[in-house]
N, C-alpha and C positions, 0 to 999 in steps of 0.2 A: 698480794692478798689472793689475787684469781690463780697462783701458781699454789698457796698452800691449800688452799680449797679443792682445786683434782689432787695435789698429793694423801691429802683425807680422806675425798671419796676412793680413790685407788686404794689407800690402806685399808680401809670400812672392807670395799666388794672384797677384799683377798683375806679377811680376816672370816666375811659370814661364806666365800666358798671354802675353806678351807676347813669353818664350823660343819656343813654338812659335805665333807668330804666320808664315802662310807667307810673308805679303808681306816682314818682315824676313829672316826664311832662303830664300827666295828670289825677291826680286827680280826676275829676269829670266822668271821664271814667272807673278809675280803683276803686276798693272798697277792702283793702286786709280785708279778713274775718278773717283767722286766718295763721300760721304760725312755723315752727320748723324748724330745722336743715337741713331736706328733702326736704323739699315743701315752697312753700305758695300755699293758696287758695282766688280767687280773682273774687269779683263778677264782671262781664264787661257789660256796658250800653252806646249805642251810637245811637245819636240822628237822626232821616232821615235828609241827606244832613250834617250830621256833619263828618268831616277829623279831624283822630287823628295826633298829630306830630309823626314823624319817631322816632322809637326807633327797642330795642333790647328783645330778647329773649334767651339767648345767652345758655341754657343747653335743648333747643326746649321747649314745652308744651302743654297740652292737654286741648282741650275746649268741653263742652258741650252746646249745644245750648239749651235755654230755651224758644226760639222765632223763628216766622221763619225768614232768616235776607236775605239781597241782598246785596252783600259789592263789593267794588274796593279795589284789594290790592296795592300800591306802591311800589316800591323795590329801594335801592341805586344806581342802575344803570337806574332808570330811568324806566322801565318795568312796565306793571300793566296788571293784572287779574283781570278778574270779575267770583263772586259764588254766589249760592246762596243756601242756608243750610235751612233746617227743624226742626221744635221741636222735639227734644231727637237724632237729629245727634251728633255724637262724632266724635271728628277732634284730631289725634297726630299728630303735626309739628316739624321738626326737628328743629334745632337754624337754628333764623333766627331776620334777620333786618328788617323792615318795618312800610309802614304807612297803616291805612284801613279807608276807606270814608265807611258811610252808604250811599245808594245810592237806597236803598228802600222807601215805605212808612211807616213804624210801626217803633220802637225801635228797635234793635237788643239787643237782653239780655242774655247774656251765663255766665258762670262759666269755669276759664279756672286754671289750678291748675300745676303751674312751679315747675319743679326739680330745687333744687339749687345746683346740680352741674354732672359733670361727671362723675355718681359712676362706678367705677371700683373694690370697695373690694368685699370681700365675701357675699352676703344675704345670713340671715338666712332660711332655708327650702327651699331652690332653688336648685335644678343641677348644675352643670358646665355647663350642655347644653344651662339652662335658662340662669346662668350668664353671658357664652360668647356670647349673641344674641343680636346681631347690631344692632341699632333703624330704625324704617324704619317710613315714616309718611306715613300714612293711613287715613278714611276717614269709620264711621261704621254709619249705620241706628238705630234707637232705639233699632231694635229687633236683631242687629247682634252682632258677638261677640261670644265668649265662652260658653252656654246655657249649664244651669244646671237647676234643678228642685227643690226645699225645701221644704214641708209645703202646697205643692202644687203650691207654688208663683213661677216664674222666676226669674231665676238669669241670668243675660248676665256680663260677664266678659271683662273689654272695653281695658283695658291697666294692665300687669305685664311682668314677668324679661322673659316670653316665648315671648313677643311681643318688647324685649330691653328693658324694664324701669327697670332698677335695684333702684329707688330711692322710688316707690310707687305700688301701686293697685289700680284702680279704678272699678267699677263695679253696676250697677243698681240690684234689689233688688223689687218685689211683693212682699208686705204680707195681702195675704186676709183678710177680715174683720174677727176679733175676735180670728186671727192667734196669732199676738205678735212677737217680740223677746227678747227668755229669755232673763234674765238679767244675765252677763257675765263680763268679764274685758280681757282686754290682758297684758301680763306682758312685751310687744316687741316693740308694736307699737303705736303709736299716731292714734286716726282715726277722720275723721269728716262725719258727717251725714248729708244729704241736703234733706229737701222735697221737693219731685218734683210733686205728688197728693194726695190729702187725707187729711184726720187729726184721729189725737190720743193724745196720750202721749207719750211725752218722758221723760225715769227714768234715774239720774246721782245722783249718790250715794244717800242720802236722798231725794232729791228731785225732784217729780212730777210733770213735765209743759206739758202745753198742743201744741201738735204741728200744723201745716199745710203748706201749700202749701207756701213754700217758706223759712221757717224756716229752721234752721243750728244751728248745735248741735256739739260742739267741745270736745272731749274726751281725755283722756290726757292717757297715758298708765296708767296702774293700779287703774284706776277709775272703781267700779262697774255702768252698767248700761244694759239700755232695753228699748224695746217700747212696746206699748199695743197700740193695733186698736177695742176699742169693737162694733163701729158704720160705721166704711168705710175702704174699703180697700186702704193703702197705696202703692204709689210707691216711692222708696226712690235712692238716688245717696251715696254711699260709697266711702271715700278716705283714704288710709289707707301708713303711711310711717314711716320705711318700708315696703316694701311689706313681707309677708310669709303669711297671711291667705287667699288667693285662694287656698292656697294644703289644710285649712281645706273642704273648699265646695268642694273640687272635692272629698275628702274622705265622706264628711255628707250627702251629695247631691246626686241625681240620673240624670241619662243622662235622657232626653227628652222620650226616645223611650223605656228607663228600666222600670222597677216597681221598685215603691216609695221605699227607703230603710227602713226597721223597725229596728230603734234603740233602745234600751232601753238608760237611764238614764246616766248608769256608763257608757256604751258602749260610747256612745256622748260623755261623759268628758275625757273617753280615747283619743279619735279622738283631741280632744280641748288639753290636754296635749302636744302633740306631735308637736302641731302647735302655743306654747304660748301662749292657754286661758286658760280659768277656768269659768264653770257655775258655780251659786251659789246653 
């Protein structure tokens, strides 16, 4: 009796999260890109004066804006705020219920990339300190966040297990014109790649496509791959789940105010070893 009892409450909870999942109630608002055991990633588009129906979020999530947006939030009890966000804001939300009207003139257009669940085990290359760190939701400018140096490019670090996300990495990314990033693989994590300016190529294992502003590039763990920028500089958005490669940049990479670090070849693959990659 006490086994069919949690098999009813299990089917219940998966039947009312699945009720207020938004990509099922709305569709034309939600775009899932791509998807693993961690995450999804979901492109979001709402129209001036369009109300989404009330749904769930139910493990919280993190949105970057890709527009600048003016919204009313709704809540179940009836409450509502108004914000209003700029191109390259990042927003963590803890779970949460709600509706959001646009309430601007333009589209709002962000990319918002769900944990799917409440992780509690161990990450790999994390602390205890990281691990046991409580999600708090916050609110980052383009250029805030964790700032590292590569190649000359910036790195801004938006959400990992220091900031509570034990399920992912997220993190923006320069890479000056005719910079690149080598081509590499992880053997740990799934990553997706988002352009957010520029164009190039992007390499996934044999093959060379060309990228730009707006293109998404899903990587699967153990797939070799890279970009090449030989005519514009890129700016690109990183989602990485698990998380554990923010400990390689904080080992590759230099603070803002240090001198550039000079690595040699092996030296880098060591760094990459230690954190689940491999240059080629």
């Amino acid at each position: 009796m006490r086994m069919l009892l949690l098999f009813l409450f299990s089917l219940t909870t998966s039947m009312i999260v699945s009720a207020q999942d938004p990509t099922k109630l709305a569709p034309q608002n939600y775009k899932v890109l791509f998807e693993n055991q961690q995450m999804r990633v979901i492109e979001y588009r709402l129209k001036p004066g369009e109300r989404e129906p009330m749904h769930s979020h139910p493990y919280g999530l993190f949105v970057y804006f890709l527009s600048d947006a003016k919204i009313r939030t709704t809540f179940p009890d009836g409450k509502t705020s108004e914000d209003s966000k700029h191109t390259g804001d990042a927003v963590w939300r803890d779970p949460v219920t709600h509706a959001v009207e646009n309430v601007g003139n333009t589209e709002t257009h962000a990319l918002l990339i769900e944990p799917k669940s409440h992780s509690q085990q161990s990450v790999p290359h994390t602390s205890p300190q990281e691990q046991s760190a409580s999600p708090q939701g916050y609110v980052l400018g383009p250029n805030e966040g964790e700032h590292l140096i590569r190649n000359a490019g910036s790195i801004f670090i938006k959400v990992d297990p220091s900031r509570g996300s034990n399920n992912m990495t997220v993190w923006t990314q320069q890479v000056p014109t005719r910079t690149g990033i080598a081509i590499h693989q992880h053997q740990e994590a799934d990553e997706v790649l988002f352009v957010l300016e520029g164009t190039g190529f992007g390499i996934l294992g044999d093959t060379r496509m060309p990228i730009a502003k707006g293109s998404a590039i899903y990587i699967p763990r153990g797939v070799w791959h890279g970009v090449e920028n030989p005519d514009s500089e890129l700016l690109l958005l990183f989602v990485v789940a698990p998380p554990g490669l923010e400990a390689f940049f904080r080992e590759a990479a230099s603070a803002p105010e240090a001198p550039p670090k000079q690595l040699t070849r092996e030296q880098l693959n060591e760094i990459a070893r230690k954190h689940g990659m491999q240059f080629k």
